[in-house]
C-alpha atoms as a printed R data frame, in Angstrom:
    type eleno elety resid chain resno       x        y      z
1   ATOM     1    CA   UNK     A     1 141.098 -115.060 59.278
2   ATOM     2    CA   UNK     A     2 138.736 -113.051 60.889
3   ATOM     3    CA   UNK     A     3 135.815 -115.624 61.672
4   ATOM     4    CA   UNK     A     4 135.212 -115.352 65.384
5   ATOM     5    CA   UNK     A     5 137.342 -112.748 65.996
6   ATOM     6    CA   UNK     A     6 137.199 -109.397 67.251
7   ATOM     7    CA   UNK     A     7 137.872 -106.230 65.286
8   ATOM     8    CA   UNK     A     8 138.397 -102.949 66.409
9   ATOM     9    CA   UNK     A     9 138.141  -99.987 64.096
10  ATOM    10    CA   UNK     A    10 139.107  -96.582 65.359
11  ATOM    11    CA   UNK     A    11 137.064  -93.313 63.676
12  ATOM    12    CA   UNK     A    12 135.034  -96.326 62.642
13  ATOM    13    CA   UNK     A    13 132.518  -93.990 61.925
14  ATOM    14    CA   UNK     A    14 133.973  -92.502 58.239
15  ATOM    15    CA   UNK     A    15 133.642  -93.718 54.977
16  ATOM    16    CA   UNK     A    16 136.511  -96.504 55.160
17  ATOM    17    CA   UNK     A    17 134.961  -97.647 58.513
18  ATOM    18    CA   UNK     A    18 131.481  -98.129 56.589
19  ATOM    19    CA   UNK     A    19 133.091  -99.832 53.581
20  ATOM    20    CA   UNK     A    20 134.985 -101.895 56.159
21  ATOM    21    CA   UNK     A    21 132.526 -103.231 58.362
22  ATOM    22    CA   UNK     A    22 130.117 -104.105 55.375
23  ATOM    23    CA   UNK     A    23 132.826 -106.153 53.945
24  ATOM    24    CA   UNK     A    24 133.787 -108.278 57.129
25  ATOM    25    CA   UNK     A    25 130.006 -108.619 57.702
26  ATOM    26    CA   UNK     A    26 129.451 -110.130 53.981
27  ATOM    27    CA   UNK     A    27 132.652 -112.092 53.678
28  ATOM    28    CA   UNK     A    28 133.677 -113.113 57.355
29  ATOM    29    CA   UNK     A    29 132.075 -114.125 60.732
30  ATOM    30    CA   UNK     A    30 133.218 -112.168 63.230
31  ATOM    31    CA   UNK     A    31 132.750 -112.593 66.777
32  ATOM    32    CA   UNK     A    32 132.559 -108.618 67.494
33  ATOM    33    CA   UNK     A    33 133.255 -105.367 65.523
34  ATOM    34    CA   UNK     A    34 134.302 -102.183 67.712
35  ATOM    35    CA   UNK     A    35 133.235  -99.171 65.894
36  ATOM    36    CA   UNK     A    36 135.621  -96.861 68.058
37  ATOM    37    CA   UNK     A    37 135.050  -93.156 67.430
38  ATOM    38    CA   UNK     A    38 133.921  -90.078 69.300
39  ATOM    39    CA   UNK     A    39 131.000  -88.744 67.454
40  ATOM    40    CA   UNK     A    40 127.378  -90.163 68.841
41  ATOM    41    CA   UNK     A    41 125.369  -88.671 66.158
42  ATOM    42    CA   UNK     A    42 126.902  -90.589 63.840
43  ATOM    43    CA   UNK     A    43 127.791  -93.783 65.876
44  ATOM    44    CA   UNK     A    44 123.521  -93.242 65.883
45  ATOM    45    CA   UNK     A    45 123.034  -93.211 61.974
46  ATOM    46    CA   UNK     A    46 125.706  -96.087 61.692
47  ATOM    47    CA   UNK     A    47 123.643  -98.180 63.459
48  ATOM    48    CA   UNK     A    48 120.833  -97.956 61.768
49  ATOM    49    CA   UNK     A    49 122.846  -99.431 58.816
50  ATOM    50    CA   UNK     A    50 124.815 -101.663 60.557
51  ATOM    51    CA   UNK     A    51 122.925 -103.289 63.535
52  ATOM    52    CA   UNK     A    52 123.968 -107.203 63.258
53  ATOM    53    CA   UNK     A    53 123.928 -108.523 66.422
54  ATOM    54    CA   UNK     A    54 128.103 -108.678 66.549
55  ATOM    55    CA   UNK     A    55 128.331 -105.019 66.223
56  ATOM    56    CA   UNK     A    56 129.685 -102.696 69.195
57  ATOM    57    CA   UNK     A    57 129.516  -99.011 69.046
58  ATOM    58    CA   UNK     A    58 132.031  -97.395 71.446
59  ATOM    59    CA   UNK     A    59 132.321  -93.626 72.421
60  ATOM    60    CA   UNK     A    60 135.448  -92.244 72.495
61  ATOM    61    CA   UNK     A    61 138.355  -90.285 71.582
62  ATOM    62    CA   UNK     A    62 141.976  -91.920 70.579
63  ATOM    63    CA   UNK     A    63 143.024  -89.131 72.752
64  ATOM    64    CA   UNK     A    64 142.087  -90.392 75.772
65  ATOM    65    CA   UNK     A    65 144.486  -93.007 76.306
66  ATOM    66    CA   UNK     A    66 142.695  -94.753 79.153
67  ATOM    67    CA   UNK     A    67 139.117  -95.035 77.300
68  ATOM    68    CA   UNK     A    68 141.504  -96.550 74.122
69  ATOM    69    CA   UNK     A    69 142.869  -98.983 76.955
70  ATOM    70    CA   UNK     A    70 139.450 -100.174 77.825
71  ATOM    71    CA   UNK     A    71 138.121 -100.225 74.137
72  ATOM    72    CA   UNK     A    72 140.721 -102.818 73.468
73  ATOM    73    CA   UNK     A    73 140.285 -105.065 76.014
74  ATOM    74    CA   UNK     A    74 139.616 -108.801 74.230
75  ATOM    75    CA   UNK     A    75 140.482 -107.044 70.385
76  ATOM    76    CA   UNK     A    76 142.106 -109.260 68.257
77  ATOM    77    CA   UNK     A    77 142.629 -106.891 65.520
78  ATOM    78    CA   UNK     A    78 143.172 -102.994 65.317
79  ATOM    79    CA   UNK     A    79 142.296 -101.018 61.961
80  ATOM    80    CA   UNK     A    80 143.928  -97.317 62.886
81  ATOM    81    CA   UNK     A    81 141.752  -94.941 60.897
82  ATOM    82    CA   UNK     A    82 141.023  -91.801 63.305
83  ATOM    83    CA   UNK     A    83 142.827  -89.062 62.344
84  ATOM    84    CA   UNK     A    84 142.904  -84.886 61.676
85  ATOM    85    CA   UNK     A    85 142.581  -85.289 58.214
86  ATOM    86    CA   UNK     A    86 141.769  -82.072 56.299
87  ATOM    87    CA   UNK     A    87 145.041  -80.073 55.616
88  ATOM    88    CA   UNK     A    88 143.653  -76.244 55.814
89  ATOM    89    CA   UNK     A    89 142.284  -77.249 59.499
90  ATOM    90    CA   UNK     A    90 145.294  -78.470 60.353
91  ATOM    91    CA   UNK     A    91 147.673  -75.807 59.633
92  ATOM    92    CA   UNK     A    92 145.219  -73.429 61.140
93  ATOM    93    CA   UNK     A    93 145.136  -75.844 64.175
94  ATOM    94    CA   UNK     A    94 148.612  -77.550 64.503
95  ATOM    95    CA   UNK     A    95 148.391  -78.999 67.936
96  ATOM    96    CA   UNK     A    96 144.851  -80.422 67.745
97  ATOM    97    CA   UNK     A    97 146.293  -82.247 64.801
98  ATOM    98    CA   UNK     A    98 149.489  -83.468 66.751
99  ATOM    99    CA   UNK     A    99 146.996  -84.132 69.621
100 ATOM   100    CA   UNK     A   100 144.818  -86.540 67.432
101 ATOM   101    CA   UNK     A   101 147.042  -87.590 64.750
102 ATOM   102    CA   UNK     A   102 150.412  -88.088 66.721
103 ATOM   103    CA   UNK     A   103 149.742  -89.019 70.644
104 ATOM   104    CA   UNK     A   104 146.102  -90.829 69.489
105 ATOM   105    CA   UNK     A   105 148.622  -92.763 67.658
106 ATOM   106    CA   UNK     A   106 151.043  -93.537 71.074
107 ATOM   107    CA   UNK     A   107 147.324  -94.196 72.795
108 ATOM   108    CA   UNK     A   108 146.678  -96.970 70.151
109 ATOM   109    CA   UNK     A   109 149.727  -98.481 70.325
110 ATOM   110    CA   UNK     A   110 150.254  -98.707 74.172
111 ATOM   111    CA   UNK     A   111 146.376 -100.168 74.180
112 ATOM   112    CA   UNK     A   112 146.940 -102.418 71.655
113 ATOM   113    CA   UNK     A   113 150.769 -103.952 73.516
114 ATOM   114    CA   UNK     A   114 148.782 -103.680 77.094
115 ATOM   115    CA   UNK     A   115 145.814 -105.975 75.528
116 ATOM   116    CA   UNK     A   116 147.937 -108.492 73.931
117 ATOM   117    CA   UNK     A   117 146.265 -107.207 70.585
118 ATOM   118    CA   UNK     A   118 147.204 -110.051 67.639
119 ATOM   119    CA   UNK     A   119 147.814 -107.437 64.788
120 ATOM   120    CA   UNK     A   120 147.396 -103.587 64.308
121 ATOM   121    CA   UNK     A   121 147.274 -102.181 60.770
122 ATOM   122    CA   UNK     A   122 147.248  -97.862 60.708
123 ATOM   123    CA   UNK     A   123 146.261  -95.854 57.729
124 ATOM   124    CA   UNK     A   124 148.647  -93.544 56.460
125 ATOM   125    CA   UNK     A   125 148.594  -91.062 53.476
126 ATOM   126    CA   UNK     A   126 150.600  -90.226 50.243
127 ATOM   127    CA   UNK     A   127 151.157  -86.680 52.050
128 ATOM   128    CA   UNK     A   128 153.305  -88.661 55.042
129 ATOM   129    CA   UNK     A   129 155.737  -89.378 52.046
130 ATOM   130    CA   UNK     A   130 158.143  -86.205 52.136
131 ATOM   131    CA   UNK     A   131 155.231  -84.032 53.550
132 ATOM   132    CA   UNK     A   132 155.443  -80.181 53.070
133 ATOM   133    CA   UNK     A   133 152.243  -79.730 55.562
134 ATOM   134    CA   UNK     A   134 151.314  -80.344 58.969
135 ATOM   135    CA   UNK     A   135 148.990  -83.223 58.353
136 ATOM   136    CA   UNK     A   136 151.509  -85.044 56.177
137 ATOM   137    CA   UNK     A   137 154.182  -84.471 59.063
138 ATOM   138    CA   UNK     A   138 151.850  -85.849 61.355
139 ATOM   139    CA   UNK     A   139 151.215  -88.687 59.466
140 ATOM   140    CA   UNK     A   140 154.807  -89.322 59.206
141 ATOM   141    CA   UNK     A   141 155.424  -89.132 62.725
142 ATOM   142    CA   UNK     A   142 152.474  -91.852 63.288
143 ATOM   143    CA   UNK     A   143 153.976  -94.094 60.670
144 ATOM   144    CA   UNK     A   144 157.003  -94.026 62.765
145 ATOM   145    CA   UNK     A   145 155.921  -94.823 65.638
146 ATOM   146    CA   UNK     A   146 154.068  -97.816 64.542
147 ATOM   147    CA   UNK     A   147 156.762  -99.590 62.856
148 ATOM   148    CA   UNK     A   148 158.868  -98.515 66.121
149 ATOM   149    CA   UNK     A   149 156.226 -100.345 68.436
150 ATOM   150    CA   UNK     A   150 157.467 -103.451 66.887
151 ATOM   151    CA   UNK     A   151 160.324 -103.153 68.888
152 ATOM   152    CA   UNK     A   152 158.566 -102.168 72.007
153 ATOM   153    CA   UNK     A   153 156.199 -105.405 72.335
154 ATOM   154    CA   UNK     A   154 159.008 -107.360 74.215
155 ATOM   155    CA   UNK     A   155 157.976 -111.294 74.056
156 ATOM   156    CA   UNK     A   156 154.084 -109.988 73.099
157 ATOM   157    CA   UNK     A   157 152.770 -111.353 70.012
158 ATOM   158    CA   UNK     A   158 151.484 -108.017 69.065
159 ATOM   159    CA   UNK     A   159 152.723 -106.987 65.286
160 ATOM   160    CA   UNK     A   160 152.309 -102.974 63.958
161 ATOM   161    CA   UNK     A   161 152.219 -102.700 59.914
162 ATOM   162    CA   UNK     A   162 151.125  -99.360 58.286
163 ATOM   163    CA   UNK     A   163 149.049  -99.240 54.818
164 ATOM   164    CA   UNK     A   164 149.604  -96.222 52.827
165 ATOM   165    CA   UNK     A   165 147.663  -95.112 49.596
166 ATOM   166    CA   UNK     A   166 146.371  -91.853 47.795
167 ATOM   167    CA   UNK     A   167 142.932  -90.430 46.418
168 ATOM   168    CA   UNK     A   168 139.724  -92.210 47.413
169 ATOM   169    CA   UNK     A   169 137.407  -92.210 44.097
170 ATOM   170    CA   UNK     A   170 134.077  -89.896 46.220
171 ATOM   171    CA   UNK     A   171 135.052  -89.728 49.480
172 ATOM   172    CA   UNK     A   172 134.407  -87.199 51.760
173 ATOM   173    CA   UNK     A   173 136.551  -84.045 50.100
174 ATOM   174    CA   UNK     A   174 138.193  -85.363 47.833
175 ATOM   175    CA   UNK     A   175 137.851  -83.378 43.898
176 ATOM   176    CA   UNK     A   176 134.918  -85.442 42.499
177 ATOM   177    CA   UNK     A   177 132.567  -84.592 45.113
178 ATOM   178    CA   UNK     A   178 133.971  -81.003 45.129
179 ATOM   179    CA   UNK     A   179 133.247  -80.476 41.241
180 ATOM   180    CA   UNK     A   180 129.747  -82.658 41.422
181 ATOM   181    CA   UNK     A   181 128.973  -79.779 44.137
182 ATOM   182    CA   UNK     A   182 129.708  -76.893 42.131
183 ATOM   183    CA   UNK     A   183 127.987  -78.135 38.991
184 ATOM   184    CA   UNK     A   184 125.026  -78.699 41.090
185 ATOM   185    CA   UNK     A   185 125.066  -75.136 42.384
186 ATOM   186    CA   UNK     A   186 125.686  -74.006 38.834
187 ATOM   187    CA   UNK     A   187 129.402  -73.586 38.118
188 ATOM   188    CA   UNK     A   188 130.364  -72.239 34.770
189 ATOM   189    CA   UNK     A   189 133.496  -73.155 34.964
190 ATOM   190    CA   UNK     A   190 136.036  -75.916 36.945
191 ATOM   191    CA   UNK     A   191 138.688  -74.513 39.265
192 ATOM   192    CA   UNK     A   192 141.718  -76.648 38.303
193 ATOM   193    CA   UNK     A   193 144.975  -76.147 40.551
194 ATOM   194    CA   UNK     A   194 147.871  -76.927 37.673
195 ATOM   195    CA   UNK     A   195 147.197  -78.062 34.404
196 ATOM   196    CA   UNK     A   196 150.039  -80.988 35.018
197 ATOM   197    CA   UNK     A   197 148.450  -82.167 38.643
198 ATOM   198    CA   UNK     A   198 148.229  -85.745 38.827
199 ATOM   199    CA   UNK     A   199 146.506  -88.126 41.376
200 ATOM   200    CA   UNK     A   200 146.652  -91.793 42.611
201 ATOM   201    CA   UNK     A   201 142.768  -92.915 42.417
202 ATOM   202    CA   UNK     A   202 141.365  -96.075 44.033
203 ATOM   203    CA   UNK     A   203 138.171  -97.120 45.267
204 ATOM   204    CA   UNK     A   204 137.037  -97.629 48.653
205 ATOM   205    CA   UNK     A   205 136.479 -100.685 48.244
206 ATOM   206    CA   UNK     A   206 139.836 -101.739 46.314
207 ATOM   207    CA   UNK     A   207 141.447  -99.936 49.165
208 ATOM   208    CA   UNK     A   208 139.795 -101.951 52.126
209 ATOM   209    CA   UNK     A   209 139.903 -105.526 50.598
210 ATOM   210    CA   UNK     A   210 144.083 -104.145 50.493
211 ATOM   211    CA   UNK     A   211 143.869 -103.781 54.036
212 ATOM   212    CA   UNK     A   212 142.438 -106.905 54.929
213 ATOM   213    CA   UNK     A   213 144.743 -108.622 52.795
214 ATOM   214    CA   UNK     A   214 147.501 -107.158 54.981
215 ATOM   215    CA   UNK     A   215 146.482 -108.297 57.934
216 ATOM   216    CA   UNK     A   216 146.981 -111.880 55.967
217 ATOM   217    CA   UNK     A   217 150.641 -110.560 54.405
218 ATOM   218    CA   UNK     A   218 152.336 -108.866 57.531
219 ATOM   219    CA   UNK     A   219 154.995 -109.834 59.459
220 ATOM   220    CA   UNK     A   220 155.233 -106.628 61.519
221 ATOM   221    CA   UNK     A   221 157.502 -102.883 60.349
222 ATOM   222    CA   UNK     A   222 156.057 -102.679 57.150
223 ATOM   223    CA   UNK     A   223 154.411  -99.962 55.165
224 ATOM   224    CA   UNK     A   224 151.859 -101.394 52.134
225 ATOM   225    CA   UNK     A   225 151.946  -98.953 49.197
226 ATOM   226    CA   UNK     A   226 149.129 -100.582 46.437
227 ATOM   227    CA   UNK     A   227 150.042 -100.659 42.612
228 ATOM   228    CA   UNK     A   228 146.885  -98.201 41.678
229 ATOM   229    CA   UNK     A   229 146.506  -95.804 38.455
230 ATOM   230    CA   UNK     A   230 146.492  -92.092 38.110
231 ATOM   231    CA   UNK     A   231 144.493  -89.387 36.507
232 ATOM   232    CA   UNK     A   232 145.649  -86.024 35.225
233 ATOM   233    CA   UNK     A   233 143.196  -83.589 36.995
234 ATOM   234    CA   UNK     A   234 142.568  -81.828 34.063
235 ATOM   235    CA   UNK     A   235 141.055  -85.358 32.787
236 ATOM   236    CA   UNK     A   236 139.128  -85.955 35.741
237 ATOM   237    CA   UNK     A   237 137.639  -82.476 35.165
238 ATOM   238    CA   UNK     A   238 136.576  -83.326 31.682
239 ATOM   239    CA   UNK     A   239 135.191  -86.611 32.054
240 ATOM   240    CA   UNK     A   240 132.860  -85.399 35.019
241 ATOM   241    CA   UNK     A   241 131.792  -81.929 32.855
242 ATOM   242    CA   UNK     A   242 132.978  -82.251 29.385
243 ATOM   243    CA   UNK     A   243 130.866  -79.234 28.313
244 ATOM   244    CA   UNK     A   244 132.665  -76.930 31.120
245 ATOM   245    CA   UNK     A   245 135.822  -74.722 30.533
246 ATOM   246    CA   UNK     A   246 138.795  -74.755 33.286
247 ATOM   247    CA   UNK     A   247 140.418  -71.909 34.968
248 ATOM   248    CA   UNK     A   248 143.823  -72.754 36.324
249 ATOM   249    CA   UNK     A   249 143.698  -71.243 39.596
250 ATOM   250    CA   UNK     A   250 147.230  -71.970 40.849
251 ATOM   251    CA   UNK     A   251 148.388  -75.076 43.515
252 ATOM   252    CA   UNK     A   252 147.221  -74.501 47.050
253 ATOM   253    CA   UNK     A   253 149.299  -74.219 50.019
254 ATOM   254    CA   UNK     A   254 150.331  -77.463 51.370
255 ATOM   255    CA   UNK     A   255 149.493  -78.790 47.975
256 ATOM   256    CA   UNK     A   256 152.006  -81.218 45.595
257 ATOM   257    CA   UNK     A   257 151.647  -81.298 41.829
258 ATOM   258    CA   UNK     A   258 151.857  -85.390 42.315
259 ATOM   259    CA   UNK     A   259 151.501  -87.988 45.130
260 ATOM   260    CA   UNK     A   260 154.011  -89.114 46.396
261 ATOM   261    CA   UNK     A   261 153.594  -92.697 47.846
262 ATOM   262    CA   UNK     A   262 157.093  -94.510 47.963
263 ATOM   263    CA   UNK     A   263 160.121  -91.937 48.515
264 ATOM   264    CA   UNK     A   264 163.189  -92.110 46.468
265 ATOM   265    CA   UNK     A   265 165.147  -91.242 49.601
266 ATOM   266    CA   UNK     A   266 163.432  -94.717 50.528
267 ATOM   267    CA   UNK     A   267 164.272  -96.784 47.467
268 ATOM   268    CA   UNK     A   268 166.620  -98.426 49.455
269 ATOM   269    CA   UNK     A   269 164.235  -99.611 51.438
270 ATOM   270    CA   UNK     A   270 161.753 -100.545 48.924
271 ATOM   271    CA   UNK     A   271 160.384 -103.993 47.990
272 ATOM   272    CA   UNK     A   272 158.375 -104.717 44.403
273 ATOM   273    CA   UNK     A   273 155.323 -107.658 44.941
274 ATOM   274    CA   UNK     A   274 153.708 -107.960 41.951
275 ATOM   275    CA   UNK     A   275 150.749 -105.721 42.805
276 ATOM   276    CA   UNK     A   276 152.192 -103.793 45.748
277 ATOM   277    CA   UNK     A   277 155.040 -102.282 47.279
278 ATOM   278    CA   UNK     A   278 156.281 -102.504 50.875
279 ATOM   279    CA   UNK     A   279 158.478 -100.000 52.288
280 ATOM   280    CA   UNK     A   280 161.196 -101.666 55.079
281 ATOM   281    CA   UNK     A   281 162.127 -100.618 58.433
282 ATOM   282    CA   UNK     A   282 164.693  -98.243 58.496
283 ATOM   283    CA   UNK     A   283 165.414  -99.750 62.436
284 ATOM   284    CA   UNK     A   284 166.831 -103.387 62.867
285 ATOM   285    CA   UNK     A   285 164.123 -105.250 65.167
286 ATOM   286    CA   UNK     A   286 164.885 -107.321 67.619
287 ATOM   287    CA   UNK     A   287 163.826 -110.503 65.935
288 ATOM   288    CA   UNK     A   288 164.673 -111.613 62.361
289 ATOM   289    CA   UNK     A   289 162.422 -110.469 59.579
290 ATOM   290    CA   UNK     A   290 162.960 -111.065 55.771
291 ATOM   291    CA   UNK     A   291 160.295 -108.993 54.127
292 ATOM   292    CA   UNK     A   292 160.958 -110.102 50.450
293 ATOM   293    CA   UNK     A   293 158.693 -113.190 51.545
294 ATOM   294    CA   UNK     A   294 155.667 -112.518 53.328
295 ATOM   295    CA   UNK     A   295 153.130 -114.605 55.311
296 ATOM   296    CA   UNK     A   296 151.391 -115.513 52.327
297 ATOM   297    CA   UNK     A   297 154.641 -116.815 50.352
298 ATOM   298    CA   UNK     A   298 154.418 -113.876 48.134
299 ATOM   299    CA   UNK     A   299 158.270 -112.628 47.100
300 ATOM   300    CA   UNK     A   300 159.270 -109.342 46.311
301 ATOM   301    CA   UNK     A   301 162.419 -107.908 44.597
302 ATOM   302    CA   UNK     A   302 164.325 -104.860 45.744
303 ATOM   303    CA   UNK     A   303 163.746 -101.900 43.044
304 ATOM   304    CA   UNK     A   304 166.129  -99.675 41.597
305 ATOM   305    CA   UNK     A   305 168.539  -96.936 43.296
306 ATOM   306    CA   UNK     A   306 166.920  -93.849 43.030
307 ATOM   307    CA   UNK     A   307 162.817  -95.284 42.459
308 ATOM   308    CA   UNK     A   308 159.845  -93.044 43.136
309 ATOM   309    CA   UNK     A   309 156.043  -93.930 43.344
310 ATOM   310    CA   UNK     A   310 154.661  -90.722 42.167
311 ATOM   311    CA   UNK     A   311 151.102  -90.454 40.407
312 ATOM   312    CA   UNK     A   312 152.912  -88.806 37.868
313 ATOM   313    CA   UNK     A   313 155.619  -91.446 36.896
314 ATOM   314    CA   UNK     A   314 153.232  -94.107 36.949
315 ATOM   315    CA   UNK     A   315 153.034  -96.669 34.606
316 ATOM   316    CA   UNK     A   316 148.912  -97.398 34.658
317 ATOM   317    CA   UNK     A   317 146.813  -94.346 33.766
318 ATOM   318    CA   UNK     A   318 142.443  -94.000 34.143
319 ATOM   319    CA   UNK     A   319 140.595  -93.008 30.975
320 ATOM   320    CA   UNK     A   320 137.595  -91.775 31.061
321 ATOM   321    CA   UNK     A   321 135.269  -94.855 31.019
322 ATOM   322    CA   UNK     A   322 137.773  -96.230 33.476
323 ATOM   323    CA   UNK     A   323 137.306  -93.161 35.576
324 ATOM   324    CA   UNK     A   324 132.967  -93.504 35.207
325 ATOM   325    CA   UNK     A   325 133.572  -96.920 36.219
326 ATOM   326    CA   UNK     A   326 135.259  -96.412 39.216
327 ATOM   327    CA   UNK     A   327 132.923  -93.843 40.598
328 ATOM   328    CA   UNK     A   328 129.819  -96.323 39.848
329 ATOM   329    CA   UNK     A   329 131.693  -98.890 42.401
């Protein structure tokens, strides 16, 4: 699908930009790969890494809606992954957040119709999923306003979908690198939030290969939820220093006791694949869609009144050698 093509990745610079771009260059041949993103320093050390001779690095912000314009000009494909992302930054600086995360978003979109972009598949977050913090409401509003732009593409080809999943095993801030960084400066003890916390975990790589198999899935308005397990924290914290006590230290603000990834105020809108879930369109478009068949003849089922995808409802669950596993990927 994406031999000869051209990909553009916005904040291609982060961790699922990396994981992304090494995958397309093992797997596929594409004909270029935009790595879209604002930061030179480490547009610099990404090259270094990642210097075949189809790769593109492109300054700029989603913010500026006329450098998005020109980014896009030729792009085939659109991965969405800038975004404000850390929650205490956010609430201390709402409208930077709204700035990126919200009218970044519009930018994208009104590039991606203008160019006669093929497909356009945003990242979202378990916190846009009844979100009790800035970032989450931002994330909601983006989600929105993807599915929306499937309405706005007139007799275009262009087609918005939105991906949506939780924890990334070792990314950047998530808990395991937080706890590897206080053992290392020689913690005698784990800070855990709630002794009942659960979280969604998946890999980075288990969460791009999901996004590239959307791109095969999509038919436009839908948000991709993956079937992934969850680990109490308090098991996390034990498998990573068994030896260590834990002091409960109270949720954060901003902070859930579980993810949340498909709403029950949304179960009527929900769809069950057999290793996924897609959340509908809550708008009619204005062409017909049947989203319990997608492009790649996979069916899904509607699931019950009332459902909800939380990591603490869920029916898989990490162990511990599981959990080691994961973090070795």
């Amino acid at each position: 699908m994406f031999d000869e093509k051209v990909v553009l990745i916005t904040g291609g610079t982060g961790s699922f930009g990396k994981k992304y771009t090494e995958i397309l260059l093992k797997q596929y041949q594409p004909k270029k790969i935009i790595i879209f993103s604002r930061d030179e320093l480490k547009q610099f050390e990404m090259q270094q890494v990642y210097n075949a001779p189809c790769m593109r690095y492109f300054i700029g912000d989603v913010r500026d809606a006329s450098r998005v314009e020109e980014a896009m000009q030729g792009v085939d494909y659109v991965i969405h992954a800038a975004a404000m992302k850390q929650v205490p930054a956010a609430e201390y600086n709402p409208m930077e957040c709204i700035k990126t995360n919200v009218y970044g978003a519009e930018n994208v979109i009104k590039a991606a119709i203008k160019n006669n972009v093929s497909k356009v598949i945003a990242l979202s977050t378990d916190k846009a999923a009844n979100p009790i913090n800035l970032y989450g409401a931002t994330k909601l509003a983006s989600d929105k306003l993807f599915i929306a732009a499937n309405n706005m593409v007139g007799a275009r080809e262009t087609r918005f979908s939105v991906v949506r999943y939780g924890n990334v095993v070792c990314s950047r801030g998530s808990v395991i690198p937080f706890f590897k960084n206080l053992i290392a400066e020689g913690a005698i003890e784990l800070p855990i939030t709630h002794p009942d916390m659960t979280r969604f975990m998946i890999t980075l790589r288990q969460g791009v290969l999901f996004v590239l198999k959307n791109f095969e899935r999509m038919q436009g308005g839908e948000i991709f939820i993956p079937k992934i397990p969850s680990m109490r924290i308090t098991e996390l914290a034990s498998t990573i220093a068994p030896d260590l006590p834990q002091n409960i230290v109270g949720i954060r603000p901003g902070e859930k006791l579980h993810e949340i990834m498909c709403p029950s105020d949304d179960s009527h809108l929900t769809l069950e694949f057999e290793d996924h879930y897609v959340i509908c369109p809550t708008i009619q478009f204005t062409r017909e869609s049947d989203f319990s068949l997608n492009k790649l003849g996979e069916k899904g089922k509607p699931v019950k009144e009332g459902f909800e995808y939380n990591s603490g409802n869920n029916e898989e669950w990490l162990n511990h050698e599981a959990l080691l596993k994961m973090m070795d990927v």
